[in-house]
N, C-alpha and C positions, 0 to 999 in steps of 0.2 A: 419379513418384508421382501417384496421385490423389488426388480430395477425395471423401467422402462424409459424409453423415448418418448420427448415430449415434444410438441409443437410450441411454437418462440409464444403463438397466443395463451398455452397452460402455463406454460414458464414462467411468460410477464405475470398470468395472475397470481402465480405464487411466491411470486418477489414482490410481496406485497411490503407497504413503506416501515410498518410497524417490524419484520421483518432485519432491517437492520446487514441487507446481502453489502460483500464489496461490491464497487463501480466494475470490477473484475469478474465477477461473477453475472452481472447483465447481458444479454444478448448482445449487444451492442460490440463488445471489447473483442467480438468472435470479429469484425469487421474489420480491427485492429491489427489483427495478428495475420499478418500476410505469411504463406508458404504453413499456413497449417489449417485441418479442416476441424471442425466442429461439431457436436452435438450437445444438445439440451436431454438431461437424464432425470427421473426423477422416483423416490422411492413410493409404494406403494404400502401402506398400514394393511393390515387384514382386514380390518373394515372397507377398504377401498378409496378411503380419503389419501390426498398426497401427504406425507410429511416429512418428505426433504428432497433435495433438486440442487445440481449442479452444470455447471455447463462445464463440459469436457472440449480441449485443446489436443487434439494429433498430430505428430508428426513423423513421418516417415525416416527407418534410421537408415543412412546411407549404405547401398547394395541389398538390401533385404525390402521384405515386402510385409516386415512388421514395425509396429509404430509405439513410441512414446505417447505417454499419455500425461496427461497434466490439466489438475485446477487450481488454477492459481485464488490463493484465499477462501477455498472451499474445499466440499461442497457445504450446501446450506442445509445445515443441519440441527436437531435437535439432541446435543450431544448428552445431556444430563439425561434422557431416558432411554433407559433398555442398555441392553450390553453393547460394546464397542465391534461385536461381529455381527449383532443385527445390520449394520451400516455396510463394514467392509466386504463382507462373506456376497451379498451381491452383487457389491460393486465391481469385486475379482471375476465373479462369475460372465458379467457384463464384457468386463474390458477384456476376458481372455474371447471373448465370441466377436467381442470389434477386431480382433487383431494387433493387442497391443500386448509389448515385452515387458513393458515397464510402465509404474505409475509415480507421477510423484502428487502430492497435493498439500494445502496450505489450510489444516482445524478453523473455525475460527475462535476459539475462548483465546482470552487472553492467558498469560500465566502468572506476571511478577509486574510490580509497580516499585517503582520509586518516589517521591516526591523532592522538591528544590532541593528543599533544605539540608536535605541527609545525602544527598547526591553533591551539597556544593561545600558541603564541610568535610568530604571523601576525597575531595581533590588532590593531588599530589602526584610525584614521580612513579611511573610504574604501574597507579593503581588503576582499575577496570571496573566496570557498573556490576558486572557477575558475582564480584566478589565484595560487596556492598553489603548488609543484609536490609533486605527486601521491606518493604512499607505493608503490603499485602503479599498474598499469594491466593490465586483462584483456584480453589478446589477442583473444577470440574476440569480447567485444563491440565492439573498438574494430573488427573487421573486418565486421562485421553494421552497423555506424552508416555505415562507409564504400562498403557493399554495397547499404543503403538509399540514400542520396543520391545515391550516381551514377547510381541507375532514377530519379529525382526523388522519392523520398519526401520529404516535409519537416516537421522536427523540430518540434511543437510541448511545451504545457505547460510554458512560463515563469511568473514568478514571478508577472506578474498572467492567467494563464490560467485559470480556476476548474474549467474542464469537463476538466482533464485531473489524473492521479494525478501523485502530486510527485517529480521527477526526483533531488530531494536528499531520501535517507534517513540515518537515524540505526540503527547495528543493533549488536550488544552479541553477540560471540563465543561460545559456551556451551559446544561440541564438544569436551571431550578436555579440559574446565578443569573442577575441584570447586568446592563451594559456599567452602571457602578460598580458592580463587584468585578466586573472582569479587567478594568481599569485599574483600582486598587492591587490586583492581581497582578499587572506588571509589575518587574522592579523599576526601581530609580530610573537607570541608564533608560531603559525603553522606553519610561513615559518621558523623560528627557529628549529622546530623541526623535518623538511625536511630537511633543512641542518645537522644537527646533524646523520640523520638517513644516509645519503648520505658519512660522512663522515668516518662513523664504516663499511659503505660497505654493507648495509643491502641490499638486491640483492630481487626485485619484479617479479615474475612471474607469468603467468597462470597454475594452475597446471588440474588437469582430475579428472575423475571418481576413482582412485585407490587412490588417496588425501582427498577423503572425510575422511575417518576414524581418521584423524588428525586433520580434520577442527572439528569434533565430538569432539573429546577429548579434545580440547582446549575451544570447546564451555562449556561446563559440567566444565572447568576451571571458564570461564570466570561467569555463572551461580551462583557457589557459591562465590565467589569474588565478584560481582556486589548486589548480593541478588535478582536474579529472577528466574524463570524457564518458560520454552517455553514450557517444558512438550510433546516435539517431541524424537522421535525415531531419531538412524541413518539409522533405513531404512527409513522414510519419506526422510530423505532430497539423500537416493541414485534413492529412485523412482521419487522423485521431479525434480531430475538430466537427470534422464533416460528420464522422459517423457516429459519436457521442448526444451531438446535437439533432440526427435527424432521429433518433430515438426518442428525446426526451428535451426542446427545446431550451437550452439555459443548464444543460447536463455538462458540459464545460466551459467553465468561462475564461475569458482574458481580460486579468487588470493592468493598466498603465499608470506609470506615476509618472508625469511630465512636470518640469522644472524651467519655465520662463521659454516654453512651446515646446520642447526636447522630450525624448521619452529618454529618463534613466532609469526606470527600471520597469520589467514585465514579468508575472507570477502568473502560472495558471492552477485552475481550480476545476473541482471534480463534484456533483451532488448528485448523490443516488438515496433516494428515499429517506431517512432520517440521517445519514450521513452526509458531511462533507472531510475532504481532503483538501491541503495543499501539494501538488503534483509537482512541479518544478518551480526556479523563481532562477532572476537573471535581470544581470544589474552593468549597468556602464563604469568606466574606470575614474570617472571625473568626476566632478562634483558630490562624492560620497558626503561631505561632510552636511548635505541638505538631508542627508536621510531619506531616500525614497521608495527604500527598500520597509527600515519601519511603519512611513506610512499606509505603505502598501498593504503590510500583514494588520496593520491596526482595521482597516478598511474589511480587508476578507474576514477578518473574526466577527464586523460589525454584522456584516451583510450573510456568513453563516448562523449570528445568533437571531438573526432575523425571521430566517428559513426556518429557526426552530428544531435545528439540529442537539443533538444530545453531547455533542466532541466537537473540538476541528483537530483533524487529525492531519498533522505534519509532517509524517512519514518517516524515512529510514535518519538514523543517528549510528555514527560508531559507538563501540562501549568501553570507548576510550575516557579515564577522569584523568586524563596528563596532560596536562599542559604542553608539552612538547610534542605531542602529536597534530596532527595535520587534521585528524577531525575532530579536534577538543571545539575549536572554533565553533563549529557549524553547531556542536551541544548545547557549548555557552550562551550562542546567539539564542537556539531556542527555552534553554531552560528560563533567559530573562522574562518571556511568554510568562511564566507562572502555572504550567503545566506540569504534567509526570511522563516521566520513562515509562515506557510500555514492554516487556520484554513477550512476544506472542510465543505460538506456540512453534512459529517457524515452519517449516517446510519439510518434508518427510517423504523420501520415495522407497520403493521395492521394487520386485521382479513377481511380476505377474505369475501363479502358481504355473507349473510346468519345467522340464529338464530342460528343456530347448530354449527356453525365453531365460531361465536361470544364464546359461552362457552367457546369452547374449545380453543378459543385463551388464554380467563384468565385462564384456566388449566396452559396449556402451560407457562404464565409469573408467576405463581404459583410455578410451575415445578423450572425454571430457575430459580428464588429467593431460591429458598431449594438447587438447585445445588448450 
């Protein structure tokens, strides 16, 4: 196969919805990423038909005139056929002629599943989800991780790596299950505190673009309260808004849960093609005990099983099973969903073939260790 350049018009048709691409992988997300430039790539069969396409992310590394290269959650690919250097051998060939030192990218198979129940009777001091044994294991990604490292790719985005997407997701089945089964699927506590939230009145909507500045301000609540920071603007996420939606109307949404006219809590939401995502969510310090936050997530699973999505995928989790840890919480919260641990195949960079780009890759992980 080859690599070429595509126009955003071959790209869109090739992220077609059966397809199954991230919202990261759309054209759109290139509108997102300010201080880097973009191109749409796509491989070439020897027939001449496409069969696979990524959209690549550059960025220039400080004092040189070569660039990092990164696809986040991609590229889109057909990993189960042909060998794992029909893909790579020209994608290097590609990125050493754009100018880049380094690539890093994100497979999509999954790898490793867990479910509730084997994850909730593992709990205890000390213990971790890795060290768990696994409900499934996917073949094809466990042979793409073992295909990457023996070229030397190497695995990053750990748990303190901030510059990469989160290897441990949370994702909630939807395919071939009704709004009863997904119901029965919460536990107790959850469907408890649906009802509870149902019964104070707590009133769920969609709200627009003129609602971000609340979704903000609760975020920067929820921030210091949790102990984290995302370290985004609220212009990121109105440009994140702007340019999601002028792609694909109703490609981000914002839900509000208002409680006797008050918004406490705001969650946004991501759909690309047979997928959705929960992206961020962000809750006021008061009146927790209405639950607005449950009602919130019951509403978005509603309104993804609706879409006819296959998941709603809930994004990064620690692989933390302690109790004593700071992210057990945010696991707990979702494993009450009735979902599974997703362990992906995580993020993988190199040094683009070359003696020259070789250095300057260890610069580069030099660089990032001092950041």
């Amino acid at each position: 196969m080859d690599v070429r350049c595509l126009s955003t018009e071959e790209y869109r048709a090739f992220l077609a919805p059966e397809r199954g691409a991230s919202y990261l992988q759309y054209p759109c997300w290139a509108g997102v990423k300010e201080q880097w430039r973009a191109e749409r790539i796509g491989w070439s069969s020897p027939s001449g038909g496409p069969a696979g396409a990524g959209l690549v992310l550059y960025r220039r590394f400080p004092g040189t005139r070569k660039y990092f290269a990164y696809l986040p959650e991609g590229p889109v690919a057909d990993w189960e056929s042909g060998e794992i250097d029909d893909w790579l051998a020209p994608l290097m060939r590609h990125l050493r002629e754009a100018g880049a030192f380094a690539v890093r990218m994100g497979p999509g198979p999954a790898y490793r599943r867990w479910d509730r129940s084997r994850l909730k009777a593992a709990t205890g001091p000390g213990r971790r989800i890795p060290d768990v044994l696994d409900c499934t294991v996917d073949p094809v990604g466990a042979a793409v991780a073992d295909g990457l490292r023996s070229r030397g790719w190497q695995r990053c985005g750990g748990e303190d790596d901030g510059d990469a997407q989160p290897r441990f997701v949370f994702r909630v089945p939807l395919a071939g299950r009704s709004l009863d089964d997904l119901w029965s699927g919460l536990n107790q506590e959850w469907r408890r505190n649906i009802r509870r939230a149902e019964r104070a009145r707590v009133e769920t909507a969609v709200g627009g673009a003129a609602d971000l500045p609340e979704f903000y301000r609760l975020l920067q609540i929820t921030e210091r309260r949790d102990g984290f920071r995302l370290g985004r603007s609220l212009g990121y996420y109105q440009r994140q808004y702007e340019v999601l939606n002028a792609e694909e109307p109703g490609r981000m949404r914002l839900y509000l849960a208002r409680h006797e006219g008050e918004v406490l809590a705001a969650h946004t939401m991501i759909v690309a093609g047979t997928r959705v995502w929960y992206q961020t969510g962000a809750s006021a310090d008061h009146r927790r005990e209405v639950r607005p936050s449950n009602a919130l997530q019951w509403r978005m699973m509603r309104d993804a099983h609706a879409l006819g999505a296959a998941e709603y995928d809930m994004r990064g989790i620690e692989p933390t099973l302690d109790p004593a840890d700071r992210g057990f919480g945010l696991l707990r919260w979702k494993l009450g969903t009735g979902g599974q641990v997703v362990e992906t195949l995580g993020e993988w960079q190199t040094a683009v073939p070359g003696a020259a780009n070789k250095a300057l890759y260890q610069a580069f992980q030099a660089y990032l260790a001092r950041r």
